[in-house]
C-alpha positions in Angstrom: 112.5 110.6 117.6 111.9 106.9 117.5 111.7 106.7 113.7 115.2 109.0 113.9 116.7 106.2 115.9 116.0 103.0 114.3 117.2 104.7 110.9 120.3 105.1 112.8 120.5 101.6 113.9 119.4 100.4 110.6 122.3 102.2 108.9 125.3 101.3 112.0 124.1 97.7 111.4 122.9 96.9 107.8 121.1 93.7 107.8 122.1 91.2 105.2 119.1 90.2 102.3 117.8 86.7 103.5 117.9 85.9 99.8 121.7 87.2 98.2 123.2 88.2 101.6 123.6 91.7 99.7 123.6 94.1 103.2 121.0 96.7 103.0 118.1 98.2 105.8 115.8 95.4 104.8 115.5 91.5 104.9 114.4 91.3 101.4 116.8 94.0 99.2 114.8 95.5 96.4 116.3 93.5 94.0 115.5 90.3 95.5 111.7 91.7 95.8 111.8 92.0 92.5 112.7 89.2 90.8 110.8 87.3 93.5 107.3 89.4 93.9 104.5 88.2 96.4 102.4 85.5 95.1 99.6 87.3 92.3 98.4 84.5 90.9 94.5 83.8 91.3 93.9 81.5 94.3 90.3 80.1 95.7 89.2 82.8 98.3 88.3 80.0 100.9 91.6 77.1 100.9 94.4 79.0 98.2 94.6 76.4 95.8 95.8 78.3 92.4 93.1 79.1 90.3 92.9 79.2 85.9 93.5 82.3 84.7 90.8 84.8 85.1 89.1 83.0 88.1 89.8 85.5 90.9 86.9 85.6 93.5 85.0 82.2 92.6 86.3 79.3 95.4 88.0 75.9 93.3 85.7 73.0 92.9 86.8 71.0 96.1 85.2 74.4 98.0 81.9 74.5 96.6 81.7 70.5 97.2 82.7 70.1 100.3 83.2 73.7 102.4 85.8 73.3 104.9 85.1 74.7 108.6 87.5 78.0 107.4 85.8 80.9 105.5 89.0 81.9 103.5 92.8 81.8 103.1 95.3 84.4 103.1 98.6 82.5 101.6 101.7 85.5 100.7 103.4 83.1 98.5 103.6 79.5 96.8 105.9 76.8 98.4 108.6 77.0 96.1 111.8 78.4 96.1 113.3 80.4 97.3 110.2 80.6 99.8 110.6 77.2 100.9 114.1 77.0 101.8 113.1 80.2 104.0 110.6 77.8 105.4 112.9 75.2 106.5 115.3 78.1 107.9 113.2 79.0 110.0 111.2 75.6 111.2 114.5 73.8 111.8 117.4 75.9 111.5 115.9 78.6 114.3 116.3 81.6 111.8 113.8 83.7 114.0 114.5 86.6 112.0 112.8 85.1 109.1 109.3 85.3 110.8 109.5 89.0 110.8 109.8 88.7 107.2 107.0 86.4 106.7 104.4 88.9 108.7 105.2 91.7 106.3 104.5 89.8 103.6 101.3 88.4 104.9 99.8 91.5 105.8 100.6 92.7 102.4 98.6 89.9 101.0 96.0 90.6 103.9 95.6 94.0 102.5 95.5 93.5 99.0 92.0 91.7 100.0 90.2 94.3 101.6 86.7 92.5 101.6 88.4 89.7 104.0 88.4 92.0 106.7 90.9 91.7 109.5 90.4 89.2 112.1 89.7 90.3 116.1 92.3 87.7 117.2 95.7 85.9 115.8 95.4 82.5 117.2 98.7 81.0 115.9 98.6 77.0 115.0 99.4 75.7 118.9 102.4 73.2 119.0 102.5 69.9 121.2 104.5 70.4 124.4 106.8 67.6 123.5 107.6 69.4 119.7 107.8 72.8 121.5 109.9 71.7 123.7 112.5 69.9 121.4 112.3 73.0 118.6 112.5 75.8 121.7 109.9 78.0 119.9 106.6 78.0 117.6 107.0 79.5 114.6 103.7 80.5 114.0 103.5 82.3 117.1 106.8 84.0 115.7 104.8 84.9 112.4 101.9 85.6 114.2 103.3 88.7 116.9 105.0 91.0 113.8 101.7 90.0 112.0 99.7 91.3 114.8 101.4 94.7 115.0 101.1 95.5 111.4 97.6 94.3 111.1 96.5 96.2 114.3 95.0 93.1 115.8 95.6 91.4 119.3 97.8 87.9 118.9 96.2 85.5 121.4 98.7 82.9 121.8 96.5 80.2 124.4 93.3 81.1 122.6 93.5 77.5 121.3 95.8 74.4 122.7 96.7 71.4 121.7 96.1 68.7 124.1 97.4 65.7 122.3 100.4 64.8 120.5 100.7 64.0 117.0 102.8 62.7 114.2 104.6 65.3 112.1 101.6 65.6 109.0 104.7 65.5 106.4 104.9 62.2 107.0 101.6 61.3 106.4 98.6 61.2 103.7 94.8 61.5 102.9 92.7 59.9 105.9 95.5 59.3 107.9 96.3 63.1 108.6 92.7 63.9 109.1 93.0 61.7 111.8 96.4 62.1 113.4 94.5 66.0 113.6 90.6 65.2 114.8 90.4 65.8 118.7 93.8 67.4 119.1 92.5 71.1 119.8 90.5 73.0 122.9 89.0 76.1 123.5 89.9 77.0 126.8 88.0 80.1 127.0 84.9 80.4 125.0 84.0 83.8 125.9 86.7 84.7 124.0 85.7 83.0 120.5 82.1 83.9 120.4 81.1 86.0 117.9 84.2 87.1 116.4 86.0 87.1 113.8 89.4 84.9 114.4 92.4 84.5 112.0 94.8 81.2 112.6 98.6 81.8 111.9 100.7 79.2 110.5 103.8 78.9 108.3 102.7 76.5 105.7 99.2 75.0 104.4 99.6 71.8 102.9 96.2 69.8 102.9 94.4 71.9 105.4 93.8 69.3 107.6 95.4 70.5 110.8 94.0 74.2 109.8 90.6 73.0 109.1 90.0 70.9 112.1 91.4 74.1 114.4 88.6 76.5 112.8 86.4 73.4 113.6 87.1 73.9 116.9 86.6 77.8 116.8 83.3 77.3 114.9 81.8 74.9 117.6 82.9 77.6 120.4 80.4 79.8 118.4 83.4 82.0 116.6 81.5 84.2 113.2 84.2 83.5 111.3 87.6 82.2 110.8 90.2 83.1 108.4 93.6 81.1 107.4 96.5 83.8 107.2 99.4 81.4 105.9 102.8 82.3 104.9 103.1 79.7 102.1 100.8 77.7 100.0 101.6 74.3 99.0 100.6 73.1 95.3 98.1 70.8 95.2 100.2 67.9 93.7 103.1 68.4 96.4 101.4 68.8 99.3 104.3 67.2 102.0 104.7 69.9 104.7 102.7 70.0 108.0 
Protein backbone atom coordinates (compact mmCIF):
# COMPACT_ATOMS: atom_id res chain seq x y z
CA UNK A 1 0.00 0.00 0.00
CA UNK A 2 2.86 2.36 0.83
CA UNK A 3 4.79 1.71 -2.39
CA UNK A 4 0.95 2.30 -4.17
CA UNK A 5 0.98 5.65 -2.54
CA UNK A 6 4.18 7.29 -3.06
CA UNK A 7 3.77 6.28 -6.96
CA UNK A 8 0.75 8.30 -6.61
CA UNK A 9 2.42 11.27 -5.17
CA UNK A 10 5.35 10.80 -7.39
CA UNK A 11 3.10 11.04 -10.46
CA UNK A 12 0.41 14.20 -8.83
CA UNK A 13 3.73 16.07 -8.25
CA UNK A 14 6.60 15.25 -10.75
CA UNK A 15 9.74 16.46 -9.38
CA UNK A 16 11.90 18.50 -11.66
CA UNK A 17 15.67 16.89 -12.81
CA UNK A 18 18.21 18.80 -10.60
CA UNK A 19 20.33 18.87 -13.75
CA UNK A 20 17.82 20.06 -17.03
CA UNK A 21 14.71 20.84 -14.80
CA UNK A 22 13.06 18.23 -17.30
CA UNK A 23 9.90 16.98 -14.64
CA UNK A 24 10.00 13.40 -14.11
CA UNK A 25 9.62 10.79 -10.67
CA UNK A 26 13.34 11.29 -10.03
CA UNK A 27 15.91 14.01 -9.16
CA UNK A 28 18.32 12.84 -11.69
CA UNK A 29 16.06 12.06 -15.21
CA UNK A 30 17.54 9.10 -17.05
CA UNK A 31 18.97 11.22 -19.51
CA UNK A 32 20.87 13.30 -17.20
CA UNK A 33 22.19 9.83 -15.56
CA UNK A 34 23.43 9.13 -18.63
CA UNK A 35 25.35 11.59 -19.98
CA UNK A 36 26.63 12.11 -16.49
CA UNK A 37 27.27 8.43 -14.92
CA UNK A 38 28.72 7.99 -11.35
CA UNK A 39 32.34 8.34 -11.12
CA UNK A 40 34.19 4.73 -12.71
CA UNK A 41 37.38 5.81 -12.89
CA UNK A 42 40.07 3.95 -10.68
CA UNK A 43 40.69 5.73 -7.43
CA UNK A 44 43.12 4.69 -4.37
CA UNK A 45 41.01 2.45 -2.05
CA UNK A 46 42.28 4.34 1.13
CA UNK A 47 42.00 8.66 0.13
CA UNK A 48 40.19 8.57 -3.72
CA UNK A 49 42.85 10.26 -5.51
CA UNK A 50 42.31 9.04 -9.36
CA UNK A 51 44.44 6.33 -10.20
CA UNK A 52 46.39 5.36 -14.02
CA UNK A 53 44.51 3.28 -15.85
CA UNK A 54 44.54 -0.28 -14.79
CA UNK A 55 45.41 0.50 -11.01
CA UNK A 56 42.08 -0.45 -9.36
CA UNK A 57 42.76 -1.93 -5.82
CA UNK A 58 46.53 -0.83 -5.14
CA UNK A 59 46.34 2.65 -2.79
CA UNK A 60 48.38 5.96 -4.78
CA UNK A 61 51.86 6.60 -3.58
CA UNK A 62 51.04 9.33 -0.90
CA UNK A 63 49.06 6.10 0.88
CA UNK A 64 51.68 3.60 1.07
CA UNK A 65 54.13 6.55 2.42
CA UNK A 66 52.39 8.06 4.76
CA UNK A 67 48.79 6.01 5.73
CA UNK A 68 46.39 8.46 6.90
CA UNK A 69 44.32 7.58 10.22
CA UNK A 70 41.22 6.44 7.62
CA UNK A 71 41.22 2.82 6.14
CA UNK A 72 39.48 3.85 2.82
CA UNK A 73 37.32 6.27 0.81
CA UNK A 74 34.07 5.99 -0.77
CA UNK A 75 33.80 9.26 -3.21
CA UNK A 76 30.35 8.86 -5.86
CA UNK A 77 31.75 11.37 -8.08
CA UNK A 78 34.69 13.90 -9.07
CA UNK A 79 34.33 17.65 -8.18
CA UNK A 80 33.52 18.84 -11.43
CA UNK A 81 30.57 19.93 -13.10
CA UNK A 82 27.83 19.53 -12.97
CA UNK A 83 28.56 17.90 -9.51
CA UNK A 84 29.99 20.77 -8.06
CA UNK A 85 27.52 23.43 -8.73
CA UNK A 86 25.14 20.71 -6.94
CA UNK A 87 27.67 21.09 -4.18
CA UNK A 88 27.38 24.76 -3.76
CA UNK A 89 23.48 24.36 -4.09
CA UNK A 90 23.22 22.72 -1.44
CA UNK A 91 26.19 24.17 1.01
CA UNK A 92 24.96 27.72 0.47
CA UNK A 93 21.91 27.95 -1.42
CA UNK A 94 19.94 25.43 1.21
CA UNK A 95 18.83 23.08 -1.67
CA UNK A 96 18.12 20.24 1.03
CA UNK A 97 16.61 18.21 -1.60
CA UNK A 98 19.94 17.74 -3.17
CA UNK A 99 21.33 15.62 -0.15
CA UNK A 100 18.79 12.98 -0.90
CA UNK A 101 20.35 12.79 -4.18
CA UNK A 102 23.86 12.64 -2.95
CA UNK A 103 22.99 9.46 -0.50
CA UNK A 104 21.67 7.46 -3.51
CA UNK A 105 24.56 8.02 -5.26
CA UNK A 106 26.88 7.17 -2.50
CA UNK A 107 25.48 4.07 -1.52
CA UNK A 108 25.65 3.09 -5.16
CA UNK A 109 29.32 3.64 -5.00
CA UNK A 110 29.25 1.91 -1.44
CA UNK A 111 27.91 -1.09 -3.10
CA UNK A 112 29.85 -1.37 -6.05
CA UNK A 113 32.76 -2.07 -3.34
CA UNK A 114 31.52 -4.92 -1.61
CA UNK A 115 34.93 -5.85 0.24
CA UNK A 116 34.58 -2.26 2.06
CA UNK A 117 31.92 -3.53 4.14
CA UNK A 118 29.31 -1.26 5.56
CA UNK A 119 30.15 0.78 8.48
CA UNK A 120 28.09 0.10 12.15
CA UNK A 121 27.64 3.91 12.43
CA UNK A 122 27.29 7.20 10.03
CA UNK A 123 29.02 9.82 11.99
CA UNK A 124 28.52 12.83 9.65
CA UNK A 125 31.54 15.61 9.67
CA UNK A 126 30.15 17.82 12.98
CA UNK A 127 29.88 21.61 12.18
CA UNK A 128 30.92 24.43 14.67
CA UNK A 129 27.94 25.91 16.53
CA UNK A 130 28.72 29.34 15.23
CA UNK A 131 28.72 27.93 11.19
CA UNK A 132 25.66 25.80 12.15
CA UNK A 133 24.01 28.36 13.33
CA UNK A 134 24.57 30.93 10.51
CA UNK A 135 23.91 28.06 7.57
CA UNK A 136 20.66 26.59 9.78
CA UNK A 137 21.59 22.98 8.89
CA UNK A 138 24.76 20.50 8.25
CA UNK A 139 24.83 19.16 5.17
CA UNK A 140 26.53 16.17 5.98
CA UNK A 141 24.10 15.14 8.43
CA UNK A 142 21.57 15.82 5.48
CA UNK A 143 23.64 13.32 3.27
CA UNK A 144 24.22 11.20 6.00
CA UNK A 145 20.22 10.30 7.20
CA UNK A 146 18.99 9.09 3.35
CA UNK A 147 22.49 7.42 3.35
CA UNK A 148 21.72 5.59 6.44
CA UNK A 149 18.36 4.25 5.29
CA UNK A 150 19.62 2.85 2.08
CA UNK A 151 22.69 1.42 3.55
CA UNK A 152 20.78 -0.15 6.56
CA UNK A 153 23.09 1.45 9.07
CA UNK A 154 22.30 3.72 12.20
CA UNK A 155 23.36 7.62 11.57
CA UNK A 156 24.75 8.78 14.86
CA UNK A 157 24.75 12.47 14.57
CA UNK A 158 26.67 13.44 18.26
CA UNK A 159 28.90 10.39 17.92
CA UNK A 160 31.68 13.01 17.36
CA UNK A 161 31.59 17.05 18.07
CA UNK A 162 33.47 19.71 17.34
CA UNK A 163 34.46 21.74 20.22
CA UNK A 164 36.39 24.54 18.57
CA UNK A 165 35.87 26.77 15.82
CA UNK A 166 37.72 27.01 12.81
CA UNK A 167 38.47 28.85 9.65
CA UNK A 168 36.55 27.73 6.47
CA UNK A 169 39.60 25.08 5.00
CA UNK A 170 38.86 26.63 1.42
CA UNK A 171 40.56 29.38 2.44
CA UNK A 172 43.53 27.81 3.50
CA UNK A 173 46.64 25.48 2.41
CA UNK A 174 49.16 22.70 3.33
CA UNK A 175 50.24 23.03 7.10
CA UNK A 176 47.93 25.65 7.81
CA UNK A 177 44.69 23.38 7.40
CA UNK A 178 46.20 20.58 9.27
CA UNK A 179 46.29 22.89 11.93
CA UNK A 180 43.22 25.05 11.82
CA UNK A 181 41.80 20.94 12.08
CA UNK A 182 44.26 19.27 14.93
CA UNK A 183 42.32 19.26 18.42
CA UNK A 184 38.97 20.42 16.99
CA UNK A 185 37.06 16.88 17.57
CA UNK A 186 35.78 14.71 20.87
CA UNK A 187 34.44 11.59 21.48
CA UNK A 188 31.85 11.95 23.84
CA UNK A 189 30.95 8.47 24.29
CA UNK A 190 33.62 5.98 23.87
CA UNK A 191 31.63 3.01 24.40
CA UNK A 192 30.16 3.77 21.45
CA UNK A 193 33.42 3.71 19.05
CA UNK A 194 35.15 0.75 20.35
CA UNK A 195 35.53 -1.89 18.18
CA UNK A 196 33.49 -0.96 15.38
CA UNK A 197 33.50 -0.22 12.23
CA UNK A 198 32.54 3.69 11.70
CA UNK A 199 31.92 5.52 8.35
CA UNK A 200 32.25 9.59 8.43
CA UNK A 201 29.80 11.50 6.04
CA UNK A 202 30.77 14.52 4.35
CA UNK A 203 29.95 16.38 1.10
CA UNK A 204 33.32 17.08 -0.31
CA UNK A 205 37.06 15.71 0.34
CA UNK A 206 39.56 18.11 -0.61
CA UNK A 207 42.98 17.35 1.25
CA UNK A 208 41.64 15.04 3.87
CA UNK A 209 42.77 16.99 6.53
CA UNK A 210 39.58 17.64 8.45
CA UNK A 211 38.53 13.86 7.58
CA UNK A 212 41.70 12.46 8.60
CA UNK A 213 42.12 14.13 11.91
CA UNK A 214 38.16 13.03 12.69
CA UNK A 215 39.11 9.13 12.10
CA UNK A 216 42.20 10.18 14.30
CA UNK A 217 39.91 10.83 16.77
CA UNK A 218 37.79 7.62 16.29
CA UNK A 219 41.00 5.46 16.17
CA UNK A 220 42.36 6.81 19.60
CA UNK A 221 38.69 5.90 21.11
CA UNK A 222 39.70 2.33 20.09
CA UNK A 223 37.23 2.36 16.74
CA UNK A 224 38.43 -1.10 14.17
CA UNK A 225 38.02 0.84 11.49
CA UNK A 226 36.95 3.95 9.76
CA UNK A 227 35.76 4.61 6.41
CA UNK A 228 35.34 8.01 4.39
CA UNK A 229 31.92 7.89 2.49
CA UNK A 230 32.15 11.33 0.49
CA UNK A 231 29.91 12.68 -2.01
CA UNK A 232 32.60 14.31 -4.15
CA UNK A 233 36.21 13.96 -4.69
CA UNK A 234 38.35 16.89 -5.36
CA UNK A 235 41.34 16.46 -7.94
CA UNK A 236 44.47 16.58 -6.54
CA UNK A 237 45.66 19.89 -8.28
CA UNK A 238 42.33 21.73 -7.23
CA UNK A 239 41.94 20.90 -4.05
CA UNK A 240 39.95 24.39 -2.64
CA UNK A 241 36.78 23.15 -0.92
CA UNK A 242 36.48 22.29 2.90
Amino acid sequence: MATVTANLLAALLPCPCVLCGMPGREALCPPCRAQFPADGAPRCPVCADPLPPGSHGVACGACVTRRPAFDATVAAVPYALPWDRLVLELKFGGQLAHARLFAELLAGAVRAAPALGAPALLCPVPLGTGRLAERGFNQALEIARPLARLLGVRVAPRLAERVQETSAQSRLHGGRRRANVAHVFAVPDRALVEGRHIGIVDDVMSSGQTLGELAAVFKRHGAARVTNLVFARTPPHSQRVS
